[in-house]
C-alpha positions as CSV (number, residue, x, y, z in Angstrom):
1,X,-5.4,55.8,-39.8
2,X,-4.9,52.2,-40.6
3,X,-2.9,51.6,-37.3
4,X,-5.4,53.8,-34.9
5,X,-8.3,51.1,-36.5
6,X,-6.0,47.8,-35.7
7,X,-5.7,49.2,-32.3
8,X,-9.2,49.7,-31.3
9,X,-10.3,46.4,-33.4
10,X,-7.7,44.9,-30.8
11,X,-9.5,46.8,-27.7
12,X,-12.6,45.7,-29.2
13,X,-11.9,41.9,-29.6
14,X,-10.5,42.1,-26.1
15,X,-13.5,43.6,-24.6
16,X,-15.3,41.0,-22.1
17,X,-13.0,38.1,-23.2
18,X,-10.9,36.6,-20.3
19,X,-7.0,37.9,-19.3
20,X,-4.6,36.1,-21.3
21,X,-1.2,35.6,-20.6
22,X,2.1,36.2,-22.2
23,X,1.8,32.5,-23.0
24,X,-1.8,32.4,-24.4
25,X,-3.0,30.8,-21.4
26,X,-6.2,32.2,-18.9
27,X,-5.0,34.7,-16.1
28,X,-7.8,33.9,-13.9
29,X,-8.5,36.2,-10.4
30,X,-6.7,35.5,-7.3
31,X,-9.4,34.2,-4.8
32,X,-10.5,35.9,-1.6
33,X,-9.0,34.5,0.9
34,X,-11.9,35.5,4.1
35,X,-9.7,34.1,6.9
36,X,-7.7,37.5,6.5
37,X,-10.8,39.4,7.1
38,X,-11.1,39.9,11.0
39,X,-13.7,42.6,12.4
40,X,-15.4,42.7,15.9
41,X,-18.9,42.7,15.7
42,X,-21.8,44.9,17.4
43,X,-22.3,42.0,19.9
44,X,-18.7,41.4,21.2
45,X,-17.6,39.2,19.3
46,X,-14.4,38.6,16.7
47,X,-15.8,37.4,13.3
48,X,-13.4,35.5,10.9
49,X,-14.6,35.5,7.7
50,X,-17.4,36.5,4.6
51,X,-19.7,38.7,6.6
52,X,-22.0,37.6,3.7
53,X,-21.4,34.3,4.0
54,X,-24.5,31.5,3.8
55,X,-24.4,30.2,6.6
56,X,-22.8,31.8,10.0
57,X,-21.0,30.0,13.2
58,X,-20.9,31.8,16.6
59,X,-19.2,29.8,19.2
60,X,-19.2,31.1,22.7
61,X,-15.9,29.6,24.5
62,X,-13.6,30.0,27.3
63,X,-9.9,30.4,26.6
64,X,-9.9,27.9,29.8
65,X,-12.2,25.4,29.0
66,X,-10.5,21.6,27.4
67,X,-13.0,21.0,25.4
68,X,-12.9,24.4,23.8
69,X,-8.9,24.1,23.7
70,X,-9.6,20.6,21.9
71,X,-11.9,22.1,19.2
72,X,-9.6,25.0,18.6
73,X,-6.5,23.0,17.8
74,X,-8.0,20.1,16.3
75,X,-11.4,21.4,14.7
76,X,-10.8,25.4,14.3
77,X,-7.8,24.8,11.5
78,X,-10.5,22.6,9.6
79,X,-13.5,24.6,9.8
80,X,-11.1,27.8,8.1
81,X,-9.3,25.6,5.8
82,X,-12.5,24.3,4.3
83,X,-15.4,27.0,5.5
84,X,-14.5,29.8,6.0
85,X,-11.1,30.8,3.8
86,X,-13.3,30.3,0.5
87,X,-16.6,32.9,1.7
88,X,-19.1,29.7,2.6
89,X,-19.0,29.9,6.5
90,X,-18.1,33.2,9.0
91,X,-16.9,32.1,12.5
92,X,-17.7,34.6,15.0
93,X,-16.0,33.7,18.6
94,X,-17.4,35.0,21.8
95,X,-15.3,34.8,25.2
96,X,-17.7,33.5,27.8
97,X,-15.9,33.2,31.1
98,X,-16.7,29.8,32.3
99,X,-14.5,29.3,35.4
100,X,-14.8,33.2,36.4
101,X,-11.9,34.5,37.6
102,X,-9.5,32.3,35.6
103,X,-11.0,33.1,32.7
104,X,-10.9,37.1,33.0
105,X,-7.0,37.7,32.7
106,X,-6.6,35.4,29.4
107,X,-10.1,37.2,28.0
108,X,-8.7,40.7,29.0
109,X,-5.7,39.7,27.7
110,X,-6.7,38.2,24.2
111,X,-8.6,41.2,23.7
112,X,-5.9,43.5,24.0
113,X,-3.9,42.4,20.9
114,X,-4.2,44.2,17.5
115,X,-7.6,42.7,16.0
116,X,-5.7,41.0,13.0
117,X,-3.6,39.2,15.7
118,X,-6.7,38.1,17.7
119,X,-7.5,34.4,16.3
120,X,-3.7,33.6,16.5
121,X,-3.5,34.3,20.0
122,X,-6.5,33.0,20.8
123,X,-5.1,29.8,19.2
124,X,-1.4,29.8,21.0
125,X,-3.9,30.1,24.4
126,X,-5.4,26.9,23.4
127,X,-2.8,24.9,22.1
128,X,-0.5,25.8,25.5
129,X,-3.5,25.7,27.8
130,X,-2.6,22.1,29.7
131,X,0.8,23.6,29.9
132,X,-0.5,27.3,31.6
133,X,-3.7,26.2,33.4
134,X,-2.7,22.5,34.6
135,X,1.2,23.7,36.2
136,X,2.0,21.9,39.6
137,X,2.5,25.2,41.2
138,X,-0.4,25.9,44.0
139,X,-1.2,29.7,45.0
140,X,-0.1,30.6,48.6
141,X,-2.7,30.2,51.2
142,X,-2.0,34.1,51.9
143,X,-2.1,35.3,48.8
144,X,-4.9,33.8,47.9
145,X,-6.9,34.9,51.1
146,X,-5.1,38.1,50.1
147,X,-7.2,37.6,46.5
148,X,-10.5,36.8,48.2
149,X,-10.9,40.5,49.3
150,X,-9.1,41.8,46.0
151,X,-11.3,43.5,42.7
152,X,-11.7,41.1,39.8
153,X,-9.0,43.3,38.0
154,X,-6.0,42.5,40.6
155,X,-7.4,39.1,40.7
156,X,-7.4,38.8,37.0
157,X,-3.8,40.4,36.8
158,X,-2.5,37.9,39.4
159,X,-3.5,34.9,37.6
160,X,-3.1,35.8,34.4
161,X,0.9,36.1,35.7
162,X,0.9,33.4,37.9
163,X,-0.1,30.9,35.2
164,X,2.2,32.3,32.9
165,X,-1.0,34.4,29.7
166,X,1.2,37.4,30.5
167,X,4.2,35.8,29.3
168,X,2.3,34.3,26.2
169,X,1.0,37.6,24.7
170,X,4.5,39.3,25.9
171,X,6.1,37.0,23.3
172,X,3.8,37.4,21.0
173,X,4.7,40.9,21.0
174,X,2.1,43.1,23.0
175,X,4.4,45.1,25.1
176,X,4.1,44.4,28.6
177,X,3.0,48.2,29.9
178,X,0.0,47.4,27.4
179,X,-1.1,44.3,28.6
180,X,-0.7,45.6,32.3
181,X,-3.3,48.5,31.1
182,X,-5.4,46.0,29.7
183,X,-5.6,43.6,32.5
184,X,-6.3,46.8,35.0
185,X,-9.3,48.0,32.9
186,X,-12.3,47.6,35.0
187,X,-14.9,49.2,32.3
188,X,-13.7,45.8,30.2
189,X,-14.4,43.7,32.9
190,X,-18.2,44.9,33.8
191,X,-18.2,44.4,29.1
192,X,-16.8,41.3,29.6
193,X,-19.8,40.3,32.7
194,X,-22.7,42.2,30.4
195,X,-22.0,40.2,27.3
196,X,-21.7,36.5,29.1
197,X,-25.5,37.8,30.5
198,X,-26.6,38.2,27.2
199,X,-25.3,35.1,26.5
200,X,-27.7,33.4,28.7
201,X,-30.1,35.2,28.2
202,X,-30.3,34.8,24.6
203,X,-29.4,32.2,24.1
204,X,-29.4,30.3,27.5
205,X,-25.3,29.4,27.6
206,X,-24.4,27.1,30.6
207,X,-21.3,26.2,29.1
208,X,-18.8,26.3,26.7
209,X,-18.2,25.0,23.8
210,X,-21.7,26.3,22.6
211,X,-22.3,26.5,18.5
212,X,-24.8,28.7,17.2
213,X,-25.5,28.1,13.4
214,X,-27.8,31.4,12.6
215,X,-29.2,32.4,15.1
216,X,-30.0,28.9,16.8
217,X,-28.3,26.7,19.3
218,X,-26.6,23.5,18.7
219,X,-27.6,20.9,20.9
220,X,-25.1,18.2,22.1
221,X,-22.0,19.9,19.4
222,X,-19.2,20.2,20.8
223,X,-16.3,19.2,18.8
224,X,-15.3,18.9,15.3
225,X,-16.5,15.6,14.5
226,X,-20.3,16.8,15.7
227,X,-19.9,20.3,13.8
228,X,-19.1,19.2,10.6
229,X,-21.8,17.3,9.7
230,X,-24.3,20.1,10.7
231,X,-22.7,22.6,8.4
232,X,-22.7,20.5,5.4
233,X,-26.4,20.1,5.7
234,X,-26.9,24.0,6.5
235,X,-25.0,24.9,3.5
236,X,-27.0,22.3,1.0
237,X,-29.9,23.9,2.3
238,X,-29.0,26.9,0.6
């Protein structure tokens, strides 16, 4: 009886009081890391991140644009390092195709990867987009008369090959039957068209980078430098 009441006056003592290791020291919880939680949200987008977070980042970009390539190798890494990782900030991205028919095939494609994937390949777009987008070749004056009375699916295939985002997502492992599916899709394409028009509509996107910090526009934000200051305030303010 003696040894069953040393037992639970053990259980007792430990009840409420921190973990303690072997060595006597504070076992303290592994943090959430929220750049491992990736969903895709009701309005299109990918969010990274806290879906209960304070204060929440949409960015509507284009997989083509320089500037958006410039945030998402220079500023992106920051923003999840110090953001987003630790539950403060969620980062939603939108595709918005900016240059049209450019745009589609790298959209069509970067939406065809497994949704844990997505940001990765989003970010190997970026980082190799002077390399893809700005090659010497030149599209054959046939062909691209040829393209003129194509559907924006064949034209989307085509470029997405010709500039070498096929290749891209091939090595990153999306097998090549699948991202031919994925680039003849038309329903994704008419999705793709119907979210850029709410877009504008909602919240008047002319181009891209555009920042919304919840629910409301950023004006003049378009890189790192301009972002970071904004969330710091958001986030004091809460």
């Amino acid at each position: 009886m003696r040894s069953l009441g040393l037992v639970a006056g053990i259980a007792a003592a430990s009840m409420g009081s921190p973990l303690v290791a072997a060595q006597g020291k504070p076992v303290r919880p592994a943090a959430v890391d929220w750049s491992r939680t990736v969903v895709r949200t009701p309005d299109g987008g990918v969010r990274m991140g806290n879906p209960d977070a304070r204060v929440k980042l949409i960015e509507y970009g284009a997989r083509t644009c320089p500037t958006c390539a410039t945030f998402a190798v220079e500023g992106e890494p920051k923003l999840v390092a110090g953001y987003v990782a630790g539950g403060r900030v969620s980062y939603e991205y939108r595709d918005y195709p900016v240059h049209g028919a450019l745009d589609l095939g790298p959209i069509l494609l970067g939406n065809c990867v497994p949704l844990p994937r997505f940001f990765s390949v989003m970010q190997a777009m970026m980082a190799q987009q002077k390399a893809l987008v700005g090659r010497p070749a030149q599209i054959p004056d046939a062909k691209g008369k040829e393209l003129e009375k194509a559907t924006p699916n064949v034209v989307a295939a085509y470029l997405a090959d010709f500039y070498g985002y096929t290749d891209l997502v091939v090595k990153m492992g999306l097998p090549r039957p699948r991202a031919a599916a994925c680039l003849a899709d038309a329903k994704a394409v008419d999705t793709i068209v119907a979210r850029a028009n709410v877009g504008q509509t909602s919240y008047k996107i002319s181009g891209t980078p555009s920042f919304i910090l919840d629910g409301k526009v950023l004006p003049n934000v378009y890189s790192w430098d301009a972002l970071e200051p904004v969330l710091k305030t958001a986030l004091a303010a809460r």
